[in-house]
C-alpha positions as semicolon CSV with decimal commas, in nm:
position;residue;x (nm);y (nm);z (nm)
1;X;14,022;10,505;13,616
2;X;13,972;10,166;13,446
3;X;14,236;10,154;13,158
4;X;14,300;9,887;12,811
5;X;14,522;9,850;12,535
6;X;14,335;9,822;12,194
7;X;14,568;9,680;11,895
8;X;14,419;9,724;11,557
9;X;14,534;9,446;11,313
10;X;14,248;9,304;11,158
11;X;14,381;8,964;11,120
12;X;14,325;8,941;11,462
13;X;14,180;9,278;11,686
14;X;14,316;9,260;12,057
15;X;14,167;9,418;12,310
16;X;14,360;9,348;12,658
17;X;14,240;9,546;13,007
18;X;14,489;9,657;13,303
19;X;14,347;9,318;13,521
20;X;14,530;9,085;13,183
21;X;14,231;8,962;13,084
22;X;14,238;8,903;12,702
23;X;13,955;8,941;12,432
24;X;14,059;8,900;12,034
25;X;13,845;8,844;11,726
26;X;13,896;8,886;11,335
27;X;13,808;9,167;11,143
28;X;13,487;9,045;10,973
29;X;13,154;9,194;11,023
30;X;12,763;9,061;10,913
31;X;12,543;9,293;10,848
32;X;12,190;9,144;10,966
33;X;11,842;9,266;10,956
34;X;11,904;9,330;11,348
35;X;12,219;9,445;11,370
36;X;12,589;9,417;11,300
37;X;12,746;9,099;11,412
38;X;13,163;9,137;11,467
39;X;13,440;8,899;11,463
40;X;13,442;8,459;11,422
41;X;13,059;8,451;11,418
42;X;13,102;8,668;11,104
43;X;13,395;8,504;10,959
44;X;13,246;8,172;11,016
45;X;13,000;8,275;10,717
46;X;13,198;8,516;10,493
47;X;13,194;8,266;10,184
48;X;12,816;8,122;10,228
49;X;12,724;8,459;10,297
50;X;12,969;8,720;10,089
51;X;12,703;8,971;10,021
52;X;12,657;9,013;10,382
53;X;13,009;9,057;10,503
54;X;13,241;9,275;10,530
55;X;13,606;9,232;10,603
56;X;13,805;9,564;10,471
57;X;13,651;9,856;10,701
58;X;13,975;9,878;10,901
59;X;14,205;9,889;10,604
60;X;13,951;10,158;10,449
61;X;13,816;10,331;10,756
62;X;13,619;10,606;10,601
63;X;13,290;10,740;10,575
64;X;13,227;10,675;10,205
65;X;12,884;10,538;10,118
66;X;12,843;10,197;10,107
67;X;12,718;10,049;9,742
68;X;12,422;9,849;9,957
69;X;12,168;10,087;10,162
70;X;12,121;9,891;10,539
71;X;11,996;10,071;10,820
72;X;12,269;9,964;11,054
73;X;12,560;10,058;10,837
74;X;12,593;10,416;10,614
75;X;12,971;10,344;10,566
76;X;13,282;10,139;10,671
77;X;13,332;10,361;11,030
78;X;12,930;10,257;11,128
79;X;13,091;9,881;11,087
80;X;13,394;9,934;11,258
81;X;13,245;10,162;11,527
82;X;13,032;9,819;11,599
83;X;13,336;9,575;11,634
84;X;13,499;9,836;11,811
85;X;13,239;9,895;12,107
86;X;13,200;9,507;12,114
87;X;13,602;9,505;12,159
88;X;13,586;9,767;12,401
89;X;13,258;9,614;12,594
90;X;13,413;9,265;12,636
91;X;13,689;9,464;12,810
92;X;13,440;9,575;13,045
93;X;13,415;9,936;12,883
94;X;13,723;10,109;13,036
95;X;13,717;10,493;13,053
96;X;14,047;10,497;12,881
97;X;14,185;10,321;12,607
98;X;14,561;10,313;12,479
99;X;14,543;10,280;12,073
100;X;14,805;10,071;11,910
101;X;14,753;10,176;11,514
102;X;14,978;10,024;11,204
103;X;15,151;10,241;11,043
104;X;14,921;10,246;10,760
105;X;14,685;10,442;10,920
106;X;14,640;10,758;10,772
107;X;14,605;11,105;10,936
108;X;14,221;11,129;10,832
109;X;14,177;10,789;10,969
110;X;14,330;10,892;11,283
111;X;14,075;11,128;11,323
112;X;13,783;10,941;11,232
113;X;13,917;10,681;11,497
114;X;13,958;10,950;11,792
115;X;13,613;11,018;11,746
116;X;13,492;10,729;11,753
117;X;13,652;10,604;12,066
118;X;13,479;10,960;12,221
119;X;13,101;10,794;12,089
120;X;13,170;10,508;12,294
121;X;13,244;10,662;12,567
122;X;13,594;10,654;12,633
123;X;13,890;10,827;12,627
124;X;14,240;10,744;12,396
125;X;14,481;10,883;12,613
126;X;14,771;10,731;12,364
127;X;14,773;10,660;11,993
128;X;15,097;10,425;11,965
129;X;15,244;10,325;11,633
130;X;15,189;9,921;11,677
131;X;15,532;9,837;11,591
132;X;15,734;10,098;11,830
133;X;15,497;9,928;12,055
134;X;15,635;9,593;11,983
135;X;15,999;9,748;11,971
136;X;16,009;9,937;12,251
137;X;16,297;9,732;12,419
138;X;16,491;9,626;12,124
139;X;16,873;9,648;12,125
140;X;16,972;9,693;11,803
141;X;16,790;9,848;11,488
142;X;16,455;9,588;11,427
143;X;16,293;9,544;11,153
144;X;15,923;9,448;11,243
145;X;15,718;9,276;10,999
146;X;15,345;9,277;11,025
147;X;15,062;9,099;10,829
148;X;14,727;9,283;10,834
149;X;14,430;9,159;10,641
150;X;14,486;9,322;10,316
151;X;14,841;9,509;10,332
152;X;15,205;9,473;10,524
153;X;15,363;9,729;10,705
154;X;15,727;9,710;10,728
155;X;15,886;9,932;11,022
156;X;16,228;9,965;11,131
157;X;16,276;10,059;11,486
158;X;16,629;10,217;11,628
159;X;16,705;10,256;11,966
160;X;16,938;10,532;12,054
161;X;17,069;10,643;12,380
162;X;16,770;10,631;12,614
163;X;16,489;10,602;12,332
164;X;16,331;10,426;12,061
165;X;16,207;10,607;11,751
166;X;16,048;10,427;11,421
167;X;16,283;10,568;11,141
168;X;16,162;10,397;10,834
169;X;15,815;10,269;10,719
170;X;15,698;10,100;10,408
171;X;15,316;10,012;10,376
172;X;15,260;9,712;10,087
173;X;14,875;9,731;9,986
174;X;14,730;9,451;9,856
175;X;14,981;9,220;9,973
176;X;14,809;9,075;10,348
177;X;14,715;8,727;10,475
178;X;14,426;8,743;10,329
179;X;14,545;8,746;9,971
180;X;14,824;8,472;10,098
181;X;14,470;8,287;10,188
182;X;14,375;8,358;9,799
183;X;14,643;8,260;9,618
184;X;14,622;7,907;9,863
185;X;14,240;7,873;9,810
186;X;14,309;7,874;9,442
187;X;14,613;7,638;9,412
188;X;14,403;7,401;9,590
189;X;14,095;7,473;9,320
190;X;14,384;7,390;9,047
191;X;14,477;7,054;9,240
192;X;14,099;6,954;9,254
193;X;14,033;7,072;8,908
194;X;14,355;6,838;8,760
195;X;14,267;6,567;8,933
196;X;13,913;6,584;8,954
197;X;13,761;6,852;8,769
198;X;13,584;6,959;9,060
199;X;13,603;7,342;9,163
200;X;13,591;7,343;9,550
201;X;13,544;7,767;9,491
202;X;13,209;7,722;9,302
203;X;13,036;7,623;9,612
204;X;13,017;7,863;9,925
205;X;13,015;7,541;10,087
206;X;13,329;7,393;10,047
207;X;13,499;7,746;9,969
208;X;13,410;7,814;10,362
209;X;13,551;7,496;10,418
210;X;13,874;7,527;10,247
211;X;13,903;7,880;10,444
212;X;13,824;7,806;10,752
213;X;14,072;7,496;10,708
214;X;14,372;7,748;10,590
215;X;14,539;7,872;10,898
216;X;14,575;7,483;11,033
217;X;14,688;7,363;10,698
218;X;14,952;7,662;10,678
219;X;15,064;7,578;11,070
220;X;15,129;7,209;10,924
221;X;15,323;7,289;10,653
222;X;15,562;7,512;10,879
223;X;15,652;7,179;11,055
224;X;15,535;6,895;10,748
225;X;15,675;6,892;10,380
226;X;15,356;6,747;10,275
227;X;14,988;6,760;10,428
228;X;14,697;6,546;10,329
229;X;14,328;6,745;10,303
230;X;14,003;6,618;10,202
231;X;13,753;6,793;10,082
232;X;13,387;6,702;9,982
233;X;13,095;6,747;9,734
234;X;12,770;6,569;9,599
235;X;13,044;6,331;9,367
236;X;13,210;6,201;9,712
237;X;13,534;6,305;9,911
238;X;13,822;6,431;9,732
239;X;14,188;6,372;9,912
240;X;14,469;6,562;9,814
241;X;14,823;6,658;9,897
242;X;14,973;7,009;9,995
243;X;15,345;6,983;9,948
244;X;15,543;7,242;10,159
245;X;15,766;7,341;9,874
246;X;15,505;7,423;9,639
247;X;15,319;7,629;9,916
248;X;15,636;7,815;9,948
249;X;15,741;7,954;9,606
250;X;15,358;8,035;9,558
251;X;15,385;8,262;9,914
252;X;15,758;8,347;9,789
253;X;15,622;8,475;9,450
254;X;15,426;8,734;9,664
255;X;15,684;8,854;9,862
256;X;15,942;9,084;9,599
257;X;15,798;9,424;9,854
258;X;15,873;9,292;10,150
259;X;16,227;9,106;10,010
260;X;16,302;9,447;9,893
261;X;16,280;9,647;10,245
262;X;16,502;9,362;10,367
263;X;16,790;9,400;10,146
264;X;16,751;9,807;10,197
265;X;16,788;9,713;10,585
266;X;17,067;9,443;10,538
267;X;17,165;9,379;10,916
268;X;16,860;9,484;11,076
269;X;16,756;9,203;11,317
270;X;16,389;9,102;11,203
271;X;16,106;9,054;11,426
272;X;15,778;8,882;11,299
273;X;15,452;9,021;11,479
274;X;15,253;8,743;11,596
275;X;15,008;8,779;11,316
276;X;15,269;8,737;11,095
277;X;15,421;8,422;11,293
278;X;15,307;8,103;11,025
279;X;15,569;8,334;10,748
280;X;15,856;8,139;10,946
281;X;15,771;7,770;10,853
282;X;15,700;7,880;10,456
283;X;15,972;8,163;10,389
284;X;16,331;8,117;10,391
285;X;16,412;8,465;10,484
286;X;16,228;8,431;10,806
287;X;16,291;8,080;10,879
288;X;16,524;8,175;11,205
289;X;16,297;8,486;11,271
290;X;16,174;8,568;11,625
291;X;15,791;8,607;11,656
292;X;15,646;8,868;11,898
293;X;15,403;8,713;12,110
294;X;15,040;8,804;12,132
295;X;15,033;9,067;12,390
296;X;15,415;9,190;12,398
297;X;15,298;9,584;12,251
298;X;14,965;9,556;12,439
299;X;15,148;9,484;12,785
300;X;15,426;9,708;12,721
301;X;15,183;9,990;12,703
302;X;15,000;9,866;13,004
303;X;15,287;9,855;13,210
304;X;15,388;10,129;13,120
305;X;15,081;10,386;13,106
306;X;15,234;10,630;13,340
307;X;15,562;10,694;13,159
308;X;15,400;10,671;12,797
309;X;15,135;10,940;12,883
310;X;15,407;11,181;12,974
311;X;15,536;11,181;12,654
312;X;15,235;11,193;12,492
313;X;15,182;11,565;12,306
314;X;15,043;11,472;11,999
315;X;14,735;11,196;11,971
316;X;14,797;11,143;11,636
317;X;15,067;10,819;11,687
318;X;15,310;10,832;11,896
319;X;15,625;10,768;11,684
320;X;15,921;10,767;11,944
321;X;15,934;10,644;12,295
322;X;16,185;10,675;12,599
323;X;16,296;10,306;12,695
324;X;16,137;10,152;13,017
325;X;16,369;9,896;13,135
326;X;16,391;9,544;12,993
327;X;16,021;9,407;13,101
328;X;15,984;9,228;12,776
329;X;16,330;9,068;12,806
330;X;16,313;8,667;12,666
331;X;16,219;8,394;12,935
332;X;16,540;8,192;12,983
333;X;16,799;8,473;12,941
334;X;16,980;8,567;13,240
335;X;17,034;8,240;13,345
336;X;16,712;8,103;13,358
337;X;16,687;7,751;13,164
338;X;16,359;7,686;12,919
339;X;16,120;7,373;12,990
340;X;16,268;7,148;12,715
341;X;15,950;6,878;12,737
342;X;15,570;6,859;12,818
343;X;15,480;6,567;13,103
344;X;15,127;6,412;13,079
345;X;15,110;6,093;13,330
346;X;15,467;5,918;13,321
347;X;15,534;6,041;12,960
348;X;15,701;6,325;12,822
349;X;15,798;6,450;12,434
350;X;15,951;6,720;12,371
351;X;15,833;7,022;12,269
352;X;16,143;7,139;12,008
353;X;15,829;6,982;11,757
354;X;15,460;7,003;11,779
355;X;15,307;6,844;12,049
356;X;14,944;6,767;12,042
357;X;14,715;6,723;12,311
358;X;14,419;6,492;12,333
359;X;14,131;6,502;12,552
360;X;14,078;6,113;12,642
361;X;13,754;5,981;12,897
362;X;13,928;5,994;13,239
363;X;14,310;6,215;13,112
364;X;14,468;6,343;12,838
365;X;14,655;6,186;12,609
366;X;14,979;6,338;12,438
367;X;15,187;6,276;12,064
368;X;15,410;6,392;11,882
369;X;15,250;6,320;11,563
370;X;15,018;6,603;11,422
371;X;14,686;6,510;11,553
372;X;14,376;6,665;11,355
373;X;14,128;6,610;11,703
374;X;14,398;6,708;11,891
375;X;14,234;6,971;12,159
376;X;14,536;7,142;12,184
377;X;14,915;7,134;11,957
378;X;15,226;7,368;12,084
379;X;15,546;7,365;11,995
380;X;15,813;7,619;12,153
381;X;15,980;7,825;11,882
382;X;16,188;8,119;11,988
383;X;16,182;8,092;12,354
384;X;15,819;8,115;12,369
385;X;15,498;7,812;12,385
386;X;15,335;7,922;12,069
387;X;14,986;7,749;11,997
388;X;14,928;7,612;11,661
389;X;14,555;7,508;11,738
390;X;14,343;7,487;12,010
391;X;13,932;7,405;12,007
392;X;13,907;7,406;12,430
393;X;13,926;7,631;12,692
394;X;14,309;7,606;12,751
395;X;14,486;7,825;13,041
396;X;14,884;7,835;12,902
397;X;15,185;7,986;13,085
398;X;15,305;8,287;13,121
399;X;15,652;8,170;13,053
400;X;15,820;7,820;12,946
401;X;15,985;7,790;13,271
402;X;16,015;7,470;13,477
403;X;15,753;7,394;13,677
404;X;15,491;7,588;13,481
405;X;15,177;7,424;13,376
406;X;14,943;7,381;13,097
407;X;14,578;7,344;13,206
408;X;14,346;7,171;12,991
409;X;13,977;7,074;13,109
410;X;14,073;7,022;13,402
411;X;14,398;6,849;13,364
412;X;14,753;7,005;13,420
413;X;15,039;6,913;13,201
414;X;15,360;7,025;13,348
415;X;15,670;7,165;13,158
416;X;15,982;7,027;13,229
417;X;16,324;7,017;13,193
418;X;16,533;6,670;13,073
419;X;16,933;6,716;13,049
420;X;17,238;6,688;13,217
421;X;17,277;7,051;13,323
C-alpha cells in the first residue's frame, strides 16, 4: 500500500510520499470558467484578479454557500477538495494518507476533511496534530509556533517518560502571515504616498507586485537593516527604502497574543515551524529561535507509520504520541562537525551569512552580497541550509555535513569545512 504525509498550513500545503519526493504549493485557488486552478498559478493573480480567488477555504473549511454562484465551487470544501486531490495527485494518488492538521481545526472540520480524503479515493489512516508532529522528539517542554495564512497556533509540547503529549494550545485568529503581508503592503503605500503621492495599492498591478515581492524583501531584512525596492507606474519608477527597525515594531505591534503565551510558558524552549521561519530576523523574542525544517513532522510520520498507527484509536487528531528514538536529532550533534563554507571553483564564503548563487555562461558564480538575480541564496541558521530564494531547479542536501553538495543546473557546489579542528 502506497502511503504520504499531507500537512495542512496554507501558507504553504506539503504533500510528501513514502519514496521522499516533495510537492508544496500555497493556499490560493482561481475559480475559472473551466475549472478550479490551486496553488502559485493562483497566487500569482490574487490582486489582478481578487474576485476570482480565494485564499481562506482552509481556515474556514465549511460548506456554507458561497456569496458568488460558479458551477465548480458551491462552498469553501468544493475549493479545497480541488487543491487537495491536486496535492494528493502530484503525490501519485497514494491509497493512504497520514493528515497533519493545526490545532485550529475544529471537530466539524475534521469531519468534513475525513470525508473528503474518502471522495478522492484514499484512506487517512492518521489525523496528527501538526505540532506533536513537529515535537515528537523534543527533550524538554517546546513551545511550537506556527504561522498559517490567517491565524497562529501556539502549542506547547511535553515529553514525559516514554511519550509526548500537546498540553496547551492557543489559536490567534486574524493574526497570520498574511495580515503580517498587510500591514507591510500598506507601510510601503504610506512611504510611496509621502514621498510621492502615488498609491502602489490602487493598481492590481503594482499591488501584485509589491506581494509577490514580500517574502524576499522580509528574508532581506532578517539579514539587512535597510533594503532598497523599486516600484513602478505610468509617472516612472519609484525607489524607496525598507529599514529593518521600522519593519520590526510594525510586525512587533502585532504580536501582544503570541508575546502573551510566551510569558505564560516562561522556560519553554521555542521552536519556529518553518512557515514561521522569516519571524527570527524581525522579532527579538525569536531572534535565537530554532526553525523546524520543511519536512521534519511529515518525515517523522513517514518513518514512523507503523508505530503511529498502533496508537491510533481515534481519527479525530492524534494528540499524544509514544517517542520513536531520536531520528530527527540535529546534524552535527554527536560529534559530527557542520560545513562552515560553500566552495564554487577555488573560492569559498562562508555560509554563517547569505550566500547567493549565480548562474554565469560556462559556471556559477558565488557572493556574499545579497544578489537580486541570484538563482539561488542560503545561509545556515540553526544547524540547518535554509533557502532564502531560489528561481531554478536546485537539488540541496540532506544535511550540512562535509562533503555534501549543492547541485545547481548542472553544477555542484560543495560544503566544506575551514578551521583548525
Amino acid at each position: 500500500m502506497t502511503i504520504a504525509a499531507l500537512e495542512l498550513n496554507d501558507q504553504m500545503l506539503l504533500i510528501e510520499a513514502e519514496d521522499g519526493s516533495l510537492h508544496a504549493e500555497p493556499g490560493f485557488a482561481r475559480l475559472t470558467k473551466d475549472g478550479i486552478v490551486t496553488g502559485e498559478a493562483a497566487r500569482a493573480v490574487a490582486w489582478r484578479e481578487p474576485q476570482h480567488v480565494y485564499h481562506q477555504y482552509w481556515c474556514n473549511l465549511n460548506q456554507t454557500p458561497l456569496p458568488i454562484r460558479h458551477r465548480h465551487a458551491r462552498h469553501h470544501a468544493d475549493i479545497a477538495f480541488a487543491q487537495l486531490r491536486a496535492l494528493w495527485q502530484n503525490a501519485g494518488s497514494p491509497a493512504s494518507l497520514i493528515v497533519l492538521v493545526p490545532g485550529s481545526f475544529a471537530r466539524d472540520q475534521l469531519s468534513l476533511l475525513l470525508g473528503m480524503i474518502e471522495a478522492l479515493p484514499s484512506e487517512a489512516s492518521a489525523v496528527i496534530d501538526s505540532a506533536l508532529a513537529a515535537c515528537s522528539d523534543v527533550q524538554r517542554d517546546t513551545l511550537f509556533v506556527d504561522l498559517q495564512m490567517s491565524e497562529s497556533v501556539l502549542t506547547v509540547c511535553q515529553p514525559r517518560g516514554d511519550s509526548v503529549s500537546v498540553v496547551d494550545q492557543e489559536v490567534l485568529p486574524g493574526l497570520g502571515m498574511g495580515q503580517l503581508q498587510n500591514a507591510l503592503a500598506r507601510h510601503i503605500s504610506d512611504l510611496m504616498i509621502e514621498s510621492y503621492r502615488f498609491d502602489p495599492l490602487h493598481s492590481s498591478e503594482t499591488e501584485q507586485t509589491i506581494f509577490d515581492q514580500i517574502p524576499h524583501w522580509l528574508a532581506r531584512l532578517g539579514w539587512e537593516s535597510d533594503v532598497s525596492i523599486k516600484l513602478s507606474s505610468e509617472h516612472g519608477e519609484h525607489p524607496c527604502i525598507l529599514n529593518r527597525d521600522a519593519v520590526k515594531a510594525l510586525i512587533g505591534e502585532r504580536l501582544a497574543g503570541v508575546r502573551s503565551f510566551l510569558e505564560k510558558w516562561h522556560g519553554c524552549t521555542v521552536l519556529l515551524s518553518h512557515s514561521s521561519g522569516l519571524l527570527t530576523g524581525l522579532v527579538d523574542e525569536f531572534s535565537e529561535t530554532r526553525v523546524a525544517g520543511q519536512t521534519t513532522g511529515t518525515e517523522h510520520c513517514l518513518l514512523h507509520y507503523e508505530e503511529i498507527l498502533e496508537q491510533v484509536d481515534d481519527l479525530y487528531r492524534v494528540r499524544s504520541l509514544l517517542r520513536t528514538g531520536t531520528d530527527d536529532e540535529i546534524p552535527g550533534m554527536n560529534g559530527q562537525r557542520l560545513a562552515t563554507h560553500l566552495l564554487c571553483g577555488d573560492r569559498a564564503l562562508p555560509l554563517s551569512q547569505p550566500v547567493s548563487i549565480r548562474l554565469g555562461k560556462s559556471e556559477p558564480h558565488i557572493s556574499s552580497e545579497w544578489d537580486e538575480e541570484a538563482a539561488l541564496t542560503v545561509v545556515i541558521r540553526d544547524h540547518t541550509l535554509e533557502t532564502l530564494q531560489r528561481s531554478a531547479d536546485v537539488s540541496l542536501p540532506q544535511s550540512c555535513l562535509p562533503g555534501e553538495s549543492i547541485r545547481i543546473d548542472g553544477h555542484e557546489l560543495r560544503l566544506i569545512r575551514v578551521g583548525n579542528d
